[in-house]
HTML snippet that shows the backbone in 3Dmol.js (N, CA, C, O; Angstrom):
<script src="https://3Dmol.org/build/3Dmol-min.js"></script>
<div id="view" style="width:600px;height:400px;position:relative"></div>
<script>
const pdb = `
ATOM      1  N   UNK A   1       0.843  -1.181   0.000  1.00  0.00           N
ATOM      2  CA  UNK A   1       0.000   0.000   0.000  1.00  0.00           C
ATOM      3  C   UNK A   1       0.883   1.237   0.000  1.00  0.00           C
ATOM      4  O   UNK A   1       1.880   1.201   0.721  1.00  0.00           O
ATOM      5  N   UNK A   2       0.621   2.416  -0.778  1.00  0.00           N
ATOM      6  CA  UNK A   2       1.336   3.353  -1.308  1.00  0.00           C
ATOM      7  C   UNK A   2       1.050   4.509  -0.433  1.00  0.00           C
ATOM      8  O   UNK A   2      -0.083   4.970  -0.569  1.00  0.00           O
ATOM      9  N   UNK A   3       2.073   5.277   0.723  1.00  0.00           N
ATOM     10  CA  UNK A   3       1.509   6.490   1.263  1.00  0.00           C
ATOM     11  C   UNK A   3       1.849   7.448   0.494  1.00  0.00           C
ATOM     12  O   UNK A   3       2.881   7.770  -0.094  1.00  0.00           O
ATOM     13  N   UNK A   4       0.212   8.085   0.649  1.00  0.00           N
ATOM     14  CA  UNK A   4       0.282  10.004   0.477  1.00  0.00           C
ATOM     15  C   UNK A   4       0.945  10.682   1.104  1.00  0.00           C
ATOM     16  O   UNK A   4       0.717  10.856   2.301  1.00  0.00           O
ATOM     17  N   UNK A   5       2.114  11.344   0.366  1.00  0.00           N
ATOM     18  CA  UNK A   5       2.676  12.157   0.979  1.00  0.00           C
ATOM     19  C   UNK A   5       2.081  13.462   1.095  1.00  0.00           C
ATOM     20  O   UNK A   5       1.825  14.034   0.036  1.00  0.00           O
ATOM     21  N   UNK A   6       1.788  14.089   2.265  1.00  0.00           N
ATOM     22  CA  UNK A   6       1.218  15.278   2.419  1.00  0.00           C
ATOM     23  C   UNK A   6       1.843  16.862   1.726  1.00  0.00           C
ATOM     24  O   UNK A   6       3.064  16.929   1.581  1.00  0.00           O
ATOM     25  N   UNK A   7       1.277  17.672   1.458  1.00  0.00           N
ATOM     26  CA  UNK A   7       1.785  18.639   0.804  1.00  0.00           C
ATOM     27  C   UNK A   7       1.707  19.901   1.800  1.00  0.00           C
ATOM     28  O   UNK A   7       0.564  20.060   2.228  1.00  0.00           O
ATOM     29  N   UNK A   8       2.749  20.940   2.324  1.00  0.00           N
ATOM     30  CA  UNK A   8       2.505  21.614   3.065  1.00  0.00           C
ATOM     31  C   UNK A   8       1.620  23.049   2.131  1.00  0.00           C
ATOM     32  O   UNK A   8       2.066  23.373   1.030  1.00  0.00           O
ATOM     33  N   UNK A   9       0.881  23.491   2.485  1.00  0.00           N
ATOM     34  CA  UNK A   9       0.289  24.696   2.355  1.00  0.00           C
ATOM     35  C   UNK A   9       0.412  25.859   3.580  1.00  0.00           C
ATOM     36  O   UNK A   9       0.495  25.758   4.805  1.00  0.00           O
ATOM     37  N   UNK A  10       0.384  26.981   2.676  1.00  0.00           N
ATOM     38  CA  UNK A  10       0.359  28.344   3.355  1.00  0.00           C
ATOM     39  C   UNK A  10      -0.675  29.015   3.112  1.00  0.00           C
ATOM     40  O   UNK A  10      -1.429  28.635   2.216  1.00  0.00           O
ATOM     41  N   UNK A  11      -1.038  30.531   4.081  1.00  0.00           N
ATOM     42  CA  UNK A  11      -1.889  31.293   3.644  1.00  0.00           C
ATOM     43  C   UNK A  11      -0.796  32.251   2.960  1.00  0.00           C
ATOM     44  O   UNK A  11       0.408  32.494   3.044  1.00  0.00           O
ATOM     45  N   UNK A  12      -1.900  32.643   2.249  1.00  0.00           N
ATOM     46  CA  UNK A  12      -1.560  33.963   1.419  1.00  0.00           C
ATOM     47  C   UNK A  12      -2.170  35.036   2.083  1.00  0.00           C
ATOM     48  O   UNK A  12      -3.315  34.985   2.531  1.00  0.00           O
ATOM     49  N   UNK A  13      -1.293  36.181   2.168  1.00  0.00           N
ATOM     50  CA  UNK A  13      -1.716  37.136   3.244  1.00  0.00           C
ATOM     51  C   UNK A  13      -2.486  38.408   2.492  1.00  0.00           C
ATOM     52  O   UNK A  13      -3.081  39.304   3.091  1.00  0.00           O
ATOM     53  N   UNK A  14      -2.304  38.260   0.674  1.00  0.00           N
ATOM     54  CA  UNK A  14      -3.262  39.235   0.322  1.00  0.00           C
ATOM     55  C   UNK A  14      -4.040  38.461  -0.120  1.00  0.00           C
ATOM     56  O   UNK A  14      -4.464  39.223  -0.988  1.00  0.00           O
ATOM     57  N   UNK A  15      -4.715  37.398  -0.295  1.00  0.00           N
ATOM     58  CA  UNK A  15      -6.247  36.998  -0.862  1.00  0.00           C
ATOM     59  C   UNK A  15      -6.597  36.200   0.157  1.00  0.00           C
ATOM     60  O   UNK A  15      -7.710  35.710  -0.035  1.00  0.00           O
ATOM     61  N   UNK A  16      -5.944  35.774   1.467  1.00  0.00           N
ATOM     62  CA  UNK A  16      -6.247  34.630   2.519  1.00  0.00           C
ATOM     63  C   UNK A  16      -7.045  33.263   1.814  1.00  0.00           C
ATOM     64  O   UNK A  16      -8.125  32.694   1.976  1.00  0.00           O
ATOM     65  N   UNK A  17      -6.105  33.136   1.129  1.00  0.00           N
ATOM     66  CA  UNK A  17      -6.209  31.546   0.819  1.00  0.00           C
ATOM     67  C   UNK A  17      -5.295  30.375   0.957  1.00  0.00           C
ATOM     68  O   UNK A  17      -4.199  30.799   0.591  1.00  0.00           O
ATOM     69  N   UNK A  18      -5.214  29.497   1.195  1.00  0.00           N
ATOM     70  CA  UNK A  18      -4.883  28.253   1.306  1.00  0.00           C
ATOM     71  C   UNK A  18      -3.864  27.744   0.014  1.00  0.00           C
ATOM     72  O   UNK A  18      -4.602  27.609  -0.962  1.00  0.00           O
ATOM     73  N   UNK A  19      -2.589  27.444  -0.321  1.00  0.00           N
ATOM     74  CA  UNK A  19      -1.971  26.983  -1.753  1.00  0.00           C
ATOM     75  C   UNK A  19      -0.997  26.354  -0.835  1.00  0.00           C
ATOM     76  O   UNK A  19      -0.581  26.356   0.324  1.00  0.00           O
ATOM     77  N   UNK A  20      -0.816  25.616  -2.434  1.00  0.00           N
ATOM     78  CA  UNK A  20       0.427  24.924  -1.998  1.00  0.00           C
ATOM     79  C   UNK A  20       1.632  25.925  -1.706  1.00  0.00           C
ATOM     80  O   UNK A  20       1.803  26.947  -2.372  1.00  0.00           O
ATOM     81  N   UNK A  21       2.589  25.472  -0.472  1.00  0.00           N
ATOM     82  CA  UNK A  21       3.852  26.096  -0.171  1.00  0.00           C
ATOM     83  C   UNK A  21       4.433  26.904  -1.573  1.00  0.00           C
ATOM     84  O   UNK A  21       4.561  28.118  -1.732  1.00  0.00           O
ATOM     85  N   UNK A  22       4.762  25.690  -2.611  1.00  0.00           N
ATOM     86  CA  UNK A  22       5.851  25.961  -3.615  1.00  0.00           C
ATOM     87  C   UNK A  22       5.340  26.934  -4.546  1.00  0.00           C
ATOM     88  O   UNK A  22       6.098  27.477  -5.349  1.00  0.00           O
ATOM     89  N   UNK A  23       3.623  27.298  -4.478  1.00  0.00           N
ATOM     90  CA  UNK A  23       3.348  28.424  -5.610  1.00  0.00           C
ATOM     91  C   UNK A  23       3.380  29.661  -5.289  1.00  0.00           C
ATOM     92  O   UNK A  23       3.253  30.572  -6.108  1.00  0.00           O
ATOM     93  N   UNK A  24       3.612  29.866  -3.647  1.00  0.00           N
ATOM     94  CA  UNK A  24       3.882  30.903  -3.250  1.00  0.00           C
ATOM     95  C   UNK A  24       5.143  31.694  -2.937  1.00  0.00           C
ATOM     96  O   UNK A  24       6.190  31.076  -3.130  1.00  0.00           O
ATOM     97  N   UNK A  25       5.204  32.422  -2.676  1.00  0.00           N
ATOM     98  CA  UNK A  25       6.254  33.536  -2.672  1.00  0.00           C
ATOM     99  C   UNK A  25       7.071  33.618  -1.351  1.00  0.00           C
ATOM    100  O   UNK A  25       6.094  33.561  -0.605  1.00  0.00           O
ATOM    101  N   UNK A  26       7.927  33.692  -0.662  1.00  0.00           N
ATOM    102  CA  UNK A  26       8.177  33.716   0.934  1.00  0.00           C
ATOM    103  C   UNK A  26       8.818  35.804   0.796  1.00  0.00           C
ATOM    104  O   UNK A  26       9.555  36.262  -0.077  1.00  0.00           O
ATOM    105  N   UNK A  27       8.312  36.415   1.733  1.00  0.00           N
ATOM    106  CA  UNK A  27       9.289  37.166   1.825  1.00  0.00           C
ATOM    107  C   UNK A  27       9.549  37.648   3.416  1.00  0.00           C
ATOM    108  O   UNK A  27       8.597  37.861   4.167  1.00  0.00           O
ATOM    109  N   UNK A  28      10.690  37.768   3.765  1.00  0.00           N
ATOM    110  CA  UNK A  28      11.469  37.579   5.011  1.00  0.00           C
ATOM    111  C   UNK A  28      11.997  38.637   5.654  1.00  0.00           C
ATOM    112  O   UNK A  28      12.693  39.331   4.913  1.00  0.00           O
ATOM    113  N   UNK A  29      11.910  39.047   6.879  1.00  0.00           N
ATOM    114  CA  UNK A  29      12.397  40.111   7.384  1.00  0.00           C
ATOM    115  C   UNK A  29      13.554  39.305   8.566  1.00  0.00           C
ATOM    116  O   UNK A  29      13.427  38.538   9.520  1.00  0.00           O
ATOM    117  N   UNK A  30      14.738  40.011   7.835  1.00  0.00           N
ATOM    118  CA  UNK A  30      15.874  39.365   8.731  1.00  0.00           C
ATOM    119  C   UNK A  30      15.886  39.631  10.027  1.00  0.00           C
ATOM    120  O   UNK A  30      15.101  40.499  10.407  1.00  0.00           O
ATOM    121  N   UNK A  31      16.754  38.974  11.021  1.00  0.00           N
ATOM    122  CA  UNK A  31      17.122  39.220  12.332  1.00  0.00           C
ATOM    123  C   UNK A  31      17.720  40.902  12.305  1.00  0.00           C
ATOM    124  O   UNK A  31      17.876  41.536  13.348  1.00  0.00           O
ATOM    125  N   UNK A  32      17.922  41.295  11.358  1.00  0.00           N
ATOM    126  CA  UNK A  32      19.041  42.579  11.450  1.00  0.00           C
ATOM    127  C   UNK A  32      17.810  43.644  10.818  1.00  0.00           C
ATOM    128  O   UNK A  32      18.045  44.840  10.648  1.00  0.00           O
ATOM    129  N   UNK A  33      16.574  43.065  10.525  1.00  0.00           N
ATOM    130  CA  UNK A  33      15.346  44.167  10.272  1.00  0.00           C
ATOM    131  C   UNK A  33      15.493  44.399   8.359  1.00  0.00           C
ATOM    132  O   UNK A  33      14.757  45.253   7.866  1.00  0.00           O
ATOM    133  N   UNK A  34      16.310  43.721   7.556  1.00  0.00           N
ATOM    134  CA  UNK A  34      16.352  43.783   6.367  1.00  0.00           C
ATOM    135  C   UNK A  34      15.340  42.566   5.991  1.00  0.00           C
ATOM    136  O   UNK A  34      15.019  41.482   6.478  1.00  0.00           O
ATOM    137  N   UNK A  35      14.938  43.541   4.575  1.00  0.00           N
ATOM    138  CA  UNK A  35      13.138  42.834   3.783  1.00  0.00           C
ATOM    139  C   UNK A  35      14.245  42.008   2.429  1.00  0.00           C
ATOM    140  O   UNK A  35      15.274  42.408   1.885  1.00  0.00           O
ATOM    141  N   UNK A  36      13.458  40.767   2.270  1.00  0.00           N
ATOM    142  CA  UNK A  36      14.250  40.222   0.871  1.00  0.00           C
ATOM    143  C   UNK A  36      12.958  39.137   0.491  1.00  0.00           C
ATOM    144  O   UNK A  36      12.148  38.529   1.190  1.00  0.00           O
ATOM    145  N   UNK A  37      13.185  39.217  -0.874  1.00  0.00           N
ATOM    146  CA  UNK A  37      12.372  38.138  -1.341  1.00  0.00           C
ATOM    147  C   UNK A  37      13.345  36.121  -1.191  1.00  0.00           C
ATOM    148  O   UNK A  37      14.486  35.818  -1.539  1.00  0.00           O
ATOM    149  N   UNK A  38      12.417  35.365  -0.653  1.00  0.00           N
ATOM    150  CA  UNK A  38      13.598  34.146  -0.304  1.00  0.00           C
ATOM    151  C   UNK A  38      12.728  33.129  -1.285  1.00  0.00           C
ATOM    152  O   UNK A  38      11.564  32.744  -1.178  1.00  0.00           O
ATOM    153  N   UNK A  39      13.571  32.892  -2.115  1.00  0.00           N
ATOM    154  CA  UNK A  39      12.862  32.071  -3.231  1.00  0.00           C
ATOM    155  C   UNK A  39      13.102  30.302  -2.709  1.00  0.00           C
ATOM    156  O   UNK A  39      12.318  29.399  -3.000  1.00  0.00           O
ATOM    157  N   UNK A  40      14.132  30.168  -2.045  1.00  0.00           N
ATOM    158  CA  UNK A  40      14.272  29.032  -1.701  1.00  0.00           C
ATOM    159  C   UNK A  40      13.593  28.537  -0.493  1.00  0.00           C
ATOM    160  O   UNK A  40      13.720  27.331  -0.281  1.00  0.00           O
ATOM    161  N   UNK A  41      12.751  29.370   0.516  1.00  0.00           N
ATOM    162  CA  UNK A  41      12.198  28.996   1.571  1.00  0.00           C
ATOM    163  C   UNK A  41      13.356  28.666   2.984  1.00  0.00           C
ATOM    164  O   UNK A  41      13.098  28.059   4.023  1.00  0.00           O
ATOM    165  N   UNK A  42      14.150  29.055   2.726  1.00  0.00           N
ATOM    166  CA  UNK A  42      15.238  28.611   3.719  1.00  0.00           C
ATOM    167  C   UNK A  42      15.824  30.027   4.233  1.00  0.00           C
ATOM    168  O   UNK A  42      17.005  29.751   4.442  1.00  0.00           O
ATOM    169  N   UNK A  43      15.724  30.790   4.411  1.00  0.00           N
ATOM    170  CA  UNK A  43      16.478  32.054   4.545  1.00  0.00           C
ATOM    171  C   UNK A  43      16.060  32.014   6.481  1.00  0.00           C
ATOM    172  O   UNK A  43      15.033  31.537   6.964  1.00  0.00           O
ATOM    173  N   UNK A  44      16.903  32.490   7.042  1.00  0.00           N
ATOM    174  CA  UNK A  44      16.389  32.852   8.874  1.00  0.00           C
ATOM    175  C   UNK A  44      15.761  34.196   8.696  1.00  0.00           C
ATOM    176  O   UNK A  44      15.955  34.976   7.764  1.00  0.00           O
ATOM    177  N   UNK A  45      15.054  34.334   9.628  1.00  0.00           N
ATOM    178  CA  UNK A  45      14.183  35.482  10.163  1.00  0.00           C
ATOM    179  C   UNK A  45      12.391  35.231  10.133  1.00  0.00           C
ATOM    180  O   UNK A  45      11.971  34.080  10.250  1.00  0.00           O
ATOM    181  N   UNK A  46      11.624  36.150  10.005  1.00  0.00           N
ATOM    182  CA  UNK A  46      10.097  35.719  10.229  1.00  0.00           C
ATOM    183  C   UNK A  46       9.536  36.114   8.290  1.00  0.00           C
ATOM    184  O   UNK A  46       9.878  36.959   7.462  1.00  0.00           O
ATOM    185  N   UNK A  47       8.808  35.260   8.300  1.00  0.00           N
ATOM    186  CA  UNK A  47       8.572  35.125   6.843  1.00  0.00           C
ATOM    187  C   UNK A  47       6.882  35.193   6.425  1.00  0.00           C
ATOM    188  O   UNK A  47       6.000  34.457   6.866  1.00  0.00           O
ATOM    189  N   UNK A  48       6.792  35.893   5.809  1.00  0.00           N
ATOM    190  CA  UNK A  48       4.987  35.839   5.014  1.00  0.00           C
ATOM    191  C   UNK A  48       5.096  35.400   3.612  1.00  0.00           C
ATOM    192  O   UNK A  48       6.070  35.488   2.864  1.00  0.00           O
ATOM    193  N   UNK A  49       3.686  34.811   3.344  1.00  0.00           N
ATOM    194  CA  UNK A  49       3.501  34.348   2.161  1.00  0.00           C
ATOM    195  C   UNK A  49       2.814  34.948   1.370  1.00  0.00           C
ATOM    196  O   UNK A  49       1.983  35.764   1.770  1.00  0.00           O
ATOM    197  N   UNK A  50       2.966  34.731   0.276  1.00  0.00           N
ATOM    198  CA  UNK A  50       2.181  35.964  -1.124  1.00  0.00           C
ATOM    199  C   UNK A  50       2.022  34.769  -2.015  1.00  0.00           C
ATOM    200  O   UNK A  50       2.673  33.728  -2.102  1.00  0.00           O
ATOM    201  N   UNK A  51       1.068  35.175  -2.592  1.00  0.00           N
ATOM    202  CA  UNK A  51       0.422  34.931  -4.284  1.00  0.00           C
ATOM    203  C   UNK A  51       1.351  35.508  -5.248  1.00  0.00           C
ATOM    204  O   UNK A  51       1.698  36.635  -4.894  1.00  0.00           O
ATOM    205  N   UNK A  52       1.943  35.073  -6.489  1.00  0.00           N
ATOM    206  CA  UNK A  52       2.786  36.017  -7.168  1.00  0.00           C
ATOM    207  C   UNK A  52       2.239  36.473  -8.474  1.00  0.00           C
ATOM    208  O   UNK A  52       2.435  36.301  -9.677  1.00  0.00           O
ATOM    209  N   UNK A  53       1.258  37.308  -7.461  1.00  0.00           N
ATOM    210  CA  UNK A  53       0.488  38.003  -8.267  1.00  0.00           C
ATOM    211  C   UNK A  53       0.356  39.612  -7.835  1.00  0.00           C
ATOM    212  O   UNK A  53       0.437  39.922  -6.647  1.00  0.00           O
ATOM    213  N   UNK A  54       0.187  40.430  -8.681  1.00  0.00           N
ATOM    214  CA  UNK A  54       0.665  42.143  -7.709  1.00  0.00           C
ATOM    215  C   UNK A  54      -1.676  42.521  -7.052  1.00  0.00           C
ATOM    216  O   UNK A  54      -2.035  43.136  -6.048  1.00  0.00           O
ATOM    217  N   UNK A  55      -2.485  41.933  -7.990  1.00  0.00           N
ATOM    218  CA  UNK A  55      -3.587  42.077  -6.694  1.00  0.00           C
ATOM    219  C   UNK A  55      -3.362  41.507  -5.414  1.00  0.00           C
ATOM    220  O   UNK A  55      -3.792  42.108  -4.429  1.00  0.00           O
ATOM    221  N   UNK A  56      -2.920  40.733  -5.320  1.00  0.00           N
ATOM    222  CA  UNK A  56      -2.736  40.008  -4.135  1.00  0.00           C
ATOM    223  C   UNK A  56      -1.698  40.854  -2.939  1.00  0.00           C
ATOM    224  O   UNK A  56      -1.795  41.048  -1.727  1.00  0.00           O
ATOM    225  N   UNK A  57      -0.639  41.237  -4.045  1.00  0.00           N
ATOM    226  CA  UNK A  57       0.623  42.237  -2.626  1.00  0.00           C
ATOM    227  C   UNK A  57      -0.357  43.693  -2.976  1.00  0.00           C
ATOM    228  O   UNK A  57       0.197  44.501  -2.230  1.00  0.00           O
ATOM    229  N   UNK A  58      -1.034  44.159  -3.400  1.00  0.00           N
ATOM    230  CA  UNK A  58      -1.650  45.752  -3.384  1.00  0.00           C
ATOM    231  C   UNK A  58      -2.255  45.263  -2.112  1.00  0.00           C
ATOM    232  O   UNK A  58      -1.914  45.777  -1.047  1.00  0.00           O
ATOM    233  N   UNK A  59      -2.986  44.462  -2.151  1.00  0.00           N
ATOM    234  CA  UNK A  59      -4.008  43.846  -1.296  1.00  0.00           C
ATOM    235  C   UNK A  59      -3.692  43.839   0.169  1.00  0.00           C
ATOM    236  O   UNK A  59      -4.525  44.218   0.993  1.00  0.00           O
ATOM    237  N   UNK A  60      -2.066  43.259   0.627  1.00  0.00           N
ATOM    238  CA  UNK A  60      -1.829  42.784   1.549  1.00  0.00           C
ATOM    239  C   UNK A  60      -1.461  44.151   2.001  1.00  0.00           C
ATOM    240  O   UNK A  60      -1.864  44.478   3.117  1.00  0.00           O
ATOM    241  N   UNK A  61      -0.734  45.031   1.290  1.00  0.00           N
ATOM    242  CA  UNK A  61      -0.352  46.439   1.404  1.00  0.00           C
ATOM    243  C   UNK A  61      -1.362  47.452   1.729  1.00  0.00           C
ATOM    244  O   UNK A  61      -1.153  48.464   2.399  1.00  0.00           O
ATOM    245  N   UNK A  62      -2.313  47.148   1.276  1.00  0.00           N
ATOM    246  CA  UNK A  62      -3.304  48.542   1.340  1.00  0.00           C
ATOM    247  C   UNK A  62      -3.979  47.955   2.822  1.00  0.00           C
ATOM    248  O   UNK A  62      -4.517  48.729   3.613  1.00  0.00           O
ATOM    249  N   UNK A  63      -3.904  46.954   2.995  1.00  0.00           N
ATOM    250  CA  UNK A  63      -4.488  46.167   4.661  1.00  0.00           C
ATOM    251  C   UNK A  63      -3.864  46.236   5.507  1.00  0.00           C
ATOM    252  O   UNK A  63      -4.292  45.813   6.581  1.00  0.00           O
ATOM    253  N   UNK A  64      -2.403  46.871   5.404  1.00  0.00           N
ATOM    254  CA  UNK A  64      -1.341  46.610   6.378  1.00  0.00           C
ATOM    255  C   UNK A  64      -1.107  44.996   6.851  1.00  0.00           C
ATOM    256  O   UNK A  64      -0.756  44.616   7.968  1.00  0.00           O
ATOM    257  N   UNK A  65      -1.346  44.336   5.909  1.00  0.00           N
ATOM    258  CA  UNK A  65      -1.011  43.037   6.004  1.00  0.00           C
ATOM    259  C   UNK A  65       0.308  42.537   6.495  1.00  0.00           C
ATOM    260  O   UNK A  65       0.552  41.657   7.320  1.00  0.00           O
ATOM    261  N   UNK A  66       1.040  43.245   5.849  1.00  0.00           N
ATOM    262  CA  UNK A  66       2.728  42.489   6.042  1.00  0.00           C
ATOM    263  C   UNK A  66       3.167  43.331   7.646  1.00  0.00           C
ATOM    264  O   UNK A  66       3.764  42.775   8.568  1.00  0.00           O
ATOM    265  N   UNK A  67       2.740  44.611   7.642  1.00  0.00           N
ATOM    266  CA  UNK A  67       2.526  44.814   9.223  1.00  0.00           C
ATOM    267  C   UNK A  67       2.134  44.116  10.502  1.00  0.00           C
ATOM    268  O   UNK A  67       2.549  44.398  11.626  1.00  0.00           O
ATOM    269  N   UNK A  68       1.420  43.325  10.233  1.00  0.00           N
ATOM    270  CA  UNK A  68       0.838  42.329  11.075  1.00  0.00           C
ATOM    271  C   UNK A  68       1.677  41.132  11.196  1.00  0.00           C
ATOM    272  O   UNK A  68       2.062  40.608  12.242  1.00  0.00           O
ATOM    273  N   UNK A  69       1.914  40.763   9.971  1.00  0.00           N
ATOM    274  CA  UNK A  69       2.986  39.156   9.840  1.00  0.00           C
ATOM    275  C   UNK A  69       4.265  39.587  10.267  1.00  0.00           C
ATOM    276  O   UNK A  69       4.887  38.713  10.872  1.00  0.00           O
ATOM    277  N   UNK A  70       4.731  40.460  10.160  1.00  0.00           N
ATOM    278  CA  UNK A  70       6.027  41.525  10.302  1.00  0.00           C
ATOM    279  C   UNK A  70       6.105  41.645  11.863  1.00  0.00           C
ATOM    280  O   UNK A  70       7.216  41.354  12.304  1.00  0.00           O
ATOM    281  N   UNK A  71       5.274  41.970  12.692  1.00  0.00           N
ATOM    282  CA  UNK A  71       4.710  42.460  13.876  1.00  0.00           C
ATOM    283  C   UNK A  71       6.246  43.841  13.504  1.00  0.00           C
ATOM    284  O   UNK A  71       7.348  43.853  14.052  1.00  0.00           O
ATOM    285  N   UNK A  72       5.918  44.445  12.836  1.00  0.00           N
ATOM    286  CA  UNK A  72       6.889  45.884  12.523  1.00  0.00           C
ATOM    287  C   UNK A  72       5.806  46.858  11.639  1.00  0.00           C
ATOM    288  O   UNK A  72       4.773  46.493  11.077  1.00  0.00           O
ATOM    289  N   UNK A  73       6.446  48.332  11.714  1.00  0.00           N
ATOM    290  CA  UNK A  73       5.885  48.394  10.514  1.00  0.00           C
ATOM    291  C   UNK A  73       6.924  48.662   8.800  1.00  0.00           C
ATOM    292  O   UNK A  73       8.026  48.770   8.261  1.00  0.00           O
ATOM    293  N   UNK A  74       5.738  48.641   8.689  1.00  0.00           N
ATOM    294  CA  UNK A  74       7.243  48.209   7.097  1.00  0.00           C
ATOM    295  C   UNK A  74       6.837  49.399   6.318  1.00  0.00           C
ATOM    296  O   UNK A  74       5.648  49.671   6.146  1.00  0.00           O
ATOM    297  N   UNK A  75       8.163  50.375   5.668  1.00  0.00           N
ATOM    298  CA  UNK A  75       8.073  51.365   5.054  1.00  0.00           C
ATOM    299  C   UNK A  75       7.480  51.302   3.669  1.00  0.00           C
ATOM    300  O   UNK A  75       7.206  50.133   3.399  1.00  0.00           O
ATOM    301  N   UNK A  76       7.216  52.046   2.802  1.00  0.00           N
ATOM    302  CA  UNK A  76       6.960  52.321   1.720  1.00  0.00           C
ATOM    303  C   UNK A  76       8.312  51.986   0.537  1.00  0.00           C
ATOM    304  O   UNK A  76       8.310  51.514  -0.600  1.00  0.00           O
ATOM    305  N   UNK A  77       8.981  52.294   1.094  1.00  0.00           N
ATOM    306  CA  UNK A  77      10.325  52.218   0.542  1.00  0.00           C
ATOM    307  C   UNK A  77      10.516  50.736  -0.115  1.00  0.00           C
ATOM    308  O   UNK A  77      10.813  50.260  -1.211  1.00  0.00           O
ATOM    309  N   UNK A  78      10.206  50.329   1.064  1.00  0.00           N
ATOM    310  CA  UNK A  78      10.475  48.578   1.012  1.00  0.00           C
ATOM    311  C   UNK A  78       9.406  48.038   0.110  1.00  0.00           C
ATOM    312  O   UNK A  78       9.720  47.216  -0.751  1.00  0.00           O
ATOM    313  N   UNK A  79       7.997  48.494   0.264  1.00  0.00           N
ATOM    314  CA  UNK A  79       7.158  47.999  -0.708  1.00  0.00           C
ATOM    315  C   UNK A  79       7.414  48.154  -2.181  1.00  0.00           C
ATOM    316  O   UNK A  79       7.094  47.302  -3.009  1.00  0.00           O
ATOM    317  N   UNK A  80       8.064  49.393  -2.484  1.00  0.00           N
ATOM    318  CA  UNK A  80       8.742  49.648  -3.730  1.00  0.00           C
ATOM    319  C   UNK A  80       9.890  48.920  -4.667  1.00  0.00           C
ATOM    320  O   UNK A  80      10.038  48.753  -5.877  1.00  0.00           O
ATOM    321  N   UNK A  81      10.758  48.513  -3.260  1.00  0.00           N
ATOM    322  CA  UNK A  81      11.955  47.532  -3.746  1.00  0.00           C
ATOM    323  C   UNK A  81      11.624  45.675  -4.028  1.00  0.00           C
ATOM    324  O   UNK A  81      12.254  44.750  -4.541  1.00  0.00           O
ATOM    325  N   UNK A  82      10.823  45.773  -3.630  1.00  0.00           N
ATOM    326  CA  UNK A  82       9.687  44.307  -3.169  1.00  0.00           C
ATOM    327  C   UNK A  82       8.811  44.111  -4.292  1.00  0.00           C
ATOM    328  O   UNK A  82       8.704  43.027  -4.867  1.00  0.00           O
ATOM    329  N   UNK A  83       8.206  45.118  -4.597  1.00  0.00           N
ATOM    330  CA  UNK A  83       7.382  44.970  -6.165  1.00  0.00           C
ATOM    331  C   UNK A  83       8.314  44.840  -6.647  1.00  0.00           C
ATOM    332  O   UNK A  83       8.613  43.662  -6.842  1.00  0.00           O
ATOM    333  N   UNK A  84       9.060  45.628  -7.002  1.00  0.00           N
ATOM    334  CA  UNK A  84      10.094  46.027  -7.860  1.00  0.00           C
ATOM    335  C   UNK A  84      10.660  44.898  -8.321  1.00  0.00           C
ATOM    336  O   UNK A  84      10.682  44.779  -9.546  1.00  0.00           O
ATOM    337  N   UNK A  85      11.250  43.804  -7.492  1.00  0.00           N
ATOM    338  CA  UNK A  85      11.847  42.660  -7.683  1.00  0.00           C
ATOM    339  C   UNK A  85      11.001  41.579  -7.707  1.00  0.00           C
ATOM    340  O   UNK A  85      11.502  40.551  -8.161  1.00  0.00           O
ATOM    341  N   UNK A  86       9.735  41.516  -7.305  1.00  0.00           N
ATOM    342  CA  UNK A  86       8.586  40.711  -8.018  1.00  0.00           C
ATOM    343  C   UNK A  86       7.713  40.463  -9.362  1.00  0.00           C
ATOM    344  O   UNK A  86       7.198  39.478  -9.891  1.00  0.00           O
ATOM    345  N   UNK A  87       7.804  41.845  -9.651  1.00  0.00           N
ATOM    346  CA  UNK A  87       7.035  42.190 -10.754  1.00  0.00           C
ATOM    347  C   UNK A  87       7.835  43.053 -12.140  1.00  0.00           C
ATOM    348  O   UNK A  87       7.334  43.906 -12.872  1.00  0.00           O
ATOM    349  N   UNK A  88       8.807  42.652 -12.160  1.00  0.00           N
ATOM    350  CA  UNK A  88       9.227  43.686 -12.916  1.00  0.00           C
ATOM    351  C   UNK A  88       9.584  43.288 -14.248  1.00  0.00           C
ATOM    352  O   UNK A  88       9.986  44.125 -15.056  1.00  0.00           O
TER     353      UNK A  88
END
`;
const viewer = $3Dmol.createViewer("view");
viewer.addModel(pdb, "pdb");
viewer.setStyle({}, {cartoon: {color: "spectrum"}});
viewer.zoomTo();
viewer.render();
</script>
């Protein structure tokens, strides 16, 4: 008999839905307070998940979403460099 291996899922913090881990996005706020996109899922510090889709980060942005997952608040600046390297 053949086991299912389980698939981890995350929420997505601008549409609050449920996906698989790997279609989502990680982005990470280091121990030292620096924002980076971590494509490999392995990076240290506290991490939120995104849709890689830009309704989805307007979304999480205009909600103060990543504020909340962040427990910081996160500049404008950073949202700029963050699209920027998501969507560009």
């Amino acid at each position: 008999m053949a086991t299912v291996k389980k698939i981890p899922t995350r929420l997505c913090i601008g549409c609050q839905e449920q996906h698989p881990k790997k279609e989502l996005v990680r982005i990470v706020r280091s121990p030292e307070g620096e924002f980076s996109i971590d494509l490999t899922g392995k990076k240290a510090g506290r991490g939120a998940y995104i849709c890689n889709n830009e309704e989805c980060f307007q979304k999480a942005m205009k909600e103060h979403r990543f504020d909340r997952s962040f427990k910081c608040t996160v500049d404008k600046t950073i949202f700029d460099e963050l699209s920027e390297q998501l969507f560009k």
